[in-house]
C-alpha positions as CSV (number, residue, x, y, z in Angstrom):
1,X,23.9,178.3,145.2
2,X,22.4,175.6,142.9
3,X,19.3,174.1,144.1
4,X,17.9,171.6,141.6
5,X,20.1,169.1,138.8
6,X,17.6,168.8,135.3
7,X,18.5,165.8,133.8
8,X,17.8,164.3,130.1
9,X,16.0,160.7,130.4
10,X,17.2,158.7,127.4
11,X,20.5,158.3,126.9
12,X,21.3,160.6,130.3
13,X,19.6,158.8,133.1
14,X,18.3,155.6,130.9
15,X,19.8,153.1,128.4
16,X,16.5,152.6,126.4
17,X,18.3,152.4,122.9
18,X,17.0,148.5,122.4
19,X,13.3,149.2,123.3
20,X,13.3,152.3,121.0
21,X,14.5,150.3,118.0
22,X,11.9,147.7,118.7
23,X,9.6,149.6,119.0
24,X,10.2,151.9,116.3
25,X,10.5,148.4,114.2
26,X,7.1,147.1,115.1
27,X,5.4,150.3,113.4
28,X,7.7,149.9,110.4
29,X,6.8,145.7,109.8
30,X,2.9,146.9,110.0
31,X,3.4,149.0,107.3
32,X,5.3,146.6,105.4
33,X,8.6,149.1,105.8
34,X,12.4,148.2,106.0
35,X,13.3,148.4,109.6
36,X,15.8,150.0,111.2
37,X,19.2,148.8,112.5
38,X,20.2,149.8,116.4
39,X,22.4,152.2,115.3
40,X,20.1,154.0,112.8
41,X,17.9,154.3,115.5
42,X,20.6,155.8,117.7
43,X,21.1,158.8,115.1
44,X,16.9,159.6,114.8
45,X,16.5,159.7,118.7
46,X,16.4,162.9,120.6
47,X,14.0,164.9,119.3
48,X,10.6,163.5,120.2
49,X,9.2,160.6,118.4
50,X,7.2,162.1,115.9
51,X,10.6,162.9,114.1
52,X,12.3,159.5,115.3
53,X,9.2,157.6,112.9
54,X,9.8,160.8,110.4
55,X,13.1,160.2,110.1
56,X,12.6,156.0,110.0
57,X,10.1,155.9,107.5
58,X,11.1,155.7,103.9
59,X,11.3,158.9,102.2
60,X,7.9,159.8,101.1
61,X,5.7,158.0,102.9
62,X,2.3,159.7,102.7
63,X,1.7,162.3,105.7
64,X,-1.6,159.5,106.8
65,X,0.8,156.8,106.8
66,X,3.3,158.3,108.8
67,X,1.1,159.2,111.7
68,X,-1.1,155.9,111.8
69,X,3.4,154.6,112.2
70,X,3.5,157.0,115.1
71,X,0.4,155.9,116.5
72,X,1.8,152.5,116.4
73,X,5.2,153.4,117.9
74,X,3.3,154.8,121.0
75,X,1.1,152.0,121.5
76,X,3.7,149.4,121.3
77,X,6.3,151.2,123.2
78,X,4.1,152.3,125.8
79,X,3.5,148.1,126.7
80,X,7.0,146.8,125.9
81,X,9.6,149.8,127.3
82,X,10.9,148.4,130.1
83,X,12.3,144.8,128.4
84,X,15.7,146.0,127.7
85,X,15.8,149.3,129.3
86,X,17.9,150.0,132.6
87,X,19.2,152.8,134.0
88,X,23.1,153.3,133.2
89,X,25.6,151.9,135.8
90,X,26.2,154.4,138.7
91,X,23.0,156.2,138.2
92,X,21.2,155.6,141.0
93,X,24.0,156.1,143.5
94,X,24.3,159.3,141.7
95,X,20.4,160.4,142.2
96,X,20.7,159.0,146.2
97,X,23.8,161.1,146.5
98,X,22.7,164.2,145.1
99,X,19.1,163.8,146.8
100,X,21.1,163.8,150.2
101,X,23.2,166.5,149.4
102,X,19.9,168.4,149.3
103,X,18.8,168.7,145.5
104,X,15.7,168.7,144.2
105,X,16.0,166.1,141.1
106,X,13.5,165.9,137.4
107,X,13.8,165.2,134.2
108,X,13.2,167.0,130.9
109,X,12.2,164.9,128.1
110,X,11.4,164.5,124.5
111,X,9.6,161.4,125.0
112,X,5.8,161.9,125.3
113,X,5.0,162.7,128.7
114,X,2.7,159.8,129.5
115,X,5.8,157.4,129.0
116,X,8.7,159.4,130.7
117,X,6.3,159.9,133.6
118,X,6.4,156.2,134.1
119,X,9.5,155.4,133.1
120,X,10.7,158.1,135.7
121,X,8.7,156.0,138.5
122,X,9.0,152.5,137.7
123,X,13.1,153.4,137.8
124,X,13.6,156.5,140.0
125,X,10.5,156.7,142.1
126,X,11.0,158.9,145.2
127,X,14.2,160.2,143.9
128,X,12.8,162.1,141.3
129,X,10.9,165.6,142.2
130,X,9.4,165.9,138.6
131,X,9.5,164.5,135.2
132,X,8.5,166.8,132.3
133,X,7.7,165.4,128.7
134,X,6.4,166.6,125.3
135,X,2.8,168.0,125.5
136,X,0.7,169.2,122.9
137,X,1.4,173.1,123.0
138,X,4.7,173.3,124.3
139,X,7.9,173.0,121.4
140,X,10.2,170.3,122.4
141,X,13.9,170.3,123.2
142,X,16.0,172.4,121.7
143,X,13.2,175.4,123.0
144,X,13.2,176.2,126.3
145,X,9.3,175.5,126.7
146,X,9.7,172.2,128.8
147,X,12.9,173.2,131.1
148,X,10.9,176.4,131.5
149,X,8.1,174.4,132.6
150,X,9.9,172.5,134.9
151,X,11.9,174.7,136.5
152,X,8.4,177.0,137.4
153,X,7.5,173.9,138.7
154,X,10.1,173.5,141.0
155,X,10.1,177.0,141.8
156,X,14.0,177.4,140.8
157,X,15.5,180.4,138.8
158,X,18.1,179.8,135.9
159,X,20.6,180.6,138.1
160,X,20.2,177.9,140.6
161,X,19.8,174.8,138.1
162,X,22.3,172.3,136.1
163,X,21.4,171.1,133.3
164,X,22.4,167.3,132.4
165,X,22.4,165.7,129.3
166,X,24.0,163.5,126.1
167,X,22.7,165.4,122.9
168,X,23.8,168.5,121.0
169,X,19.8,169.0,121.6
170,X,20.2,168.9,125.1
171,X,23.5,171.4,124.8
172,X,21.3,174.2,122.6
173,X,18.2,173.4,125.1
174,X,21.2,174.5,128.0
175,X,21.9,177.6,125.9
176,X,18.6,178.5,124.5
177,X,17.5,178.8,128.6
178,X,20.3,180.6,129.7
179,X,21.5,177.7,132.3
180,X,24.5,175.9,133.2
181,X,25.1,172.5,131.4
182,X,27.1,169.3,131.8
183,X,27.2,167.1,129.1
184,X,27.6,163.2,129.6
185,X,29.0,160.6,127.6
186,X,28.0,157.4,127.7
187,X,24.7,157.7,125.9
188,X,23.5,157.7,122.7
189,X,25.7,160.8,121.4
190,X,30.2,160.7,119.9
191,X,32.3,162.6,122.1
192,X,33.8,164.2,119.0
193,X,30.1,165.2,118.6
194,X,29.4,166.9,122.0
195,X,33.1,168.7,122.1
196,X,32.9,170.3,119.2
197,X,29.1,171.7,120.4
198,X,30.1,173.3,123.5
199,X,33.0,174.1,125.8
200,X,31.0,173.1,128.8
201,X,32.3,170.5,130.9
202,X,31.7,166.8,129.3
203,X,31.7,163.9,131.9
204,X,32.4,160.0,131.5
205,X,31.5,158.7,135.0
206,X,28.6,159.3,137.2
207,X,31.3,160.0,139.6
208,X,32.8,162.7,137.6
209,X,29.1,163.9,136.8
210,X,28.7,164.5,140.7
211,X,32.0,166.2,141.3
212,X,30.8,168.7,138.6
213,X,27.7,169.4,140.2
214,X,29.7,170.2,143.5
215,X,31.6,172.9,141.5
216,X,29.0,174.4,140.0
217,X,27.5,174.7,143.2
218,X,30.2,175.6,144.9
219,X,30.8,172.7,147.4
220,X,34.2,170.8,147.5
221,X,34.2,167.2,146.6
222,X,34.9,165.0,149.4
């Protein structure tokens, strides 16, 4: 029987694309860089933001440069990433279904803990068990480090979680822990993207998300 649902936070749970761009274009007009369209930004999310500003700065840019840009990612998204971010339609309903049905809930991120914490509170608040960012000394997603950590947390084998996400990272962080994984598809990920990474089941509702947490878990849908 499963007892817990993992969940990715941006892109999965949250539609933060529009805070991540602005904030990623606030470091960039310090430096005096080109910034970055929506969509760019869209491609360099997903695994953590040191290689989100990597990947935005020109090619390059001095080592010193590019962390004083990171440094000034943090600090501006840390004040200004709840403007434009909500959680995506049906998400909620989801969480309050699921948390009746008797799961425990988290989140696994990439984003640095400090922010996912809060994001995870100001959004989800007692429907959320755990959240679980990027801390120095653990490898971020695709490694298993931070599911691991989480899931010791809960006190929850491999067995007994899903895994939820909207990345190809979040499909080899699935596989590189040896647990079951849905994918979703309304975040920040193509569909011809996520079908050709994996043959495990790809959702486009919250609805749908739900009735394949039921099957993995063995319950029929009502």
């Amino acid at each position: 029987m499963k007892k817990a649902v993992i969940f990715d936070l941006d892109g999965t749970l949250l539609n933060s694309l529009e805070d991540l761009a602005s904030a990623t274009n606030a470091a960039l007009r310090k430096q005096g860089f080109p910034e970055r369209t929506v969509e760019e930004v869209r491609q360099f999310v997903g695994n953590g933001v040191a290689l989100l500003i990597h990947r935005a700065v020109p090619a390059g840019t001095p080592e010193d440069i590019e962390q004083t840009c990171l440094a000034d990612f943090r600090s501006y998204y840390f004040d200004h990433m709840t403007e434009q971010t909500l959680p995506y339609p049906g998400i909620r309903s989801l969480l309050e279904a699921l948390r009746r049905e008797g799961f425990l809930l988290a989140v696994v991120s990439n984003k640095f803990e400090k922010a996912a914490k809060e994001l995870c509170r100001l959004y989800f608040g007692e429907l959320l068990d755990l959240a679980v960012g990027d801390l120095p000394g653990y490898r971020k997603k695709p490694e298993p480090d931070n599911l691991l950590r989480c899931m010791e947390q809960l006190q929850v084998q491999r067995k007994e979680i899903v895994y939820v996400g909207d990345s190809v990272t979040d499909i080899q962080t699935a596989e590189n822990t040896g647990v079951d994984f849905v994918g979703v598809l309304w975040g920040f990920r193509e569909e011809g993207e996520m079908r050709a990474a994996t043959e495990a089941p790809l959702v486009h509702t919250p609805g749908e998300l739900l009735e394949e947490i039921r099957r993995y878990a063995g319950e029929t849908a009502e």
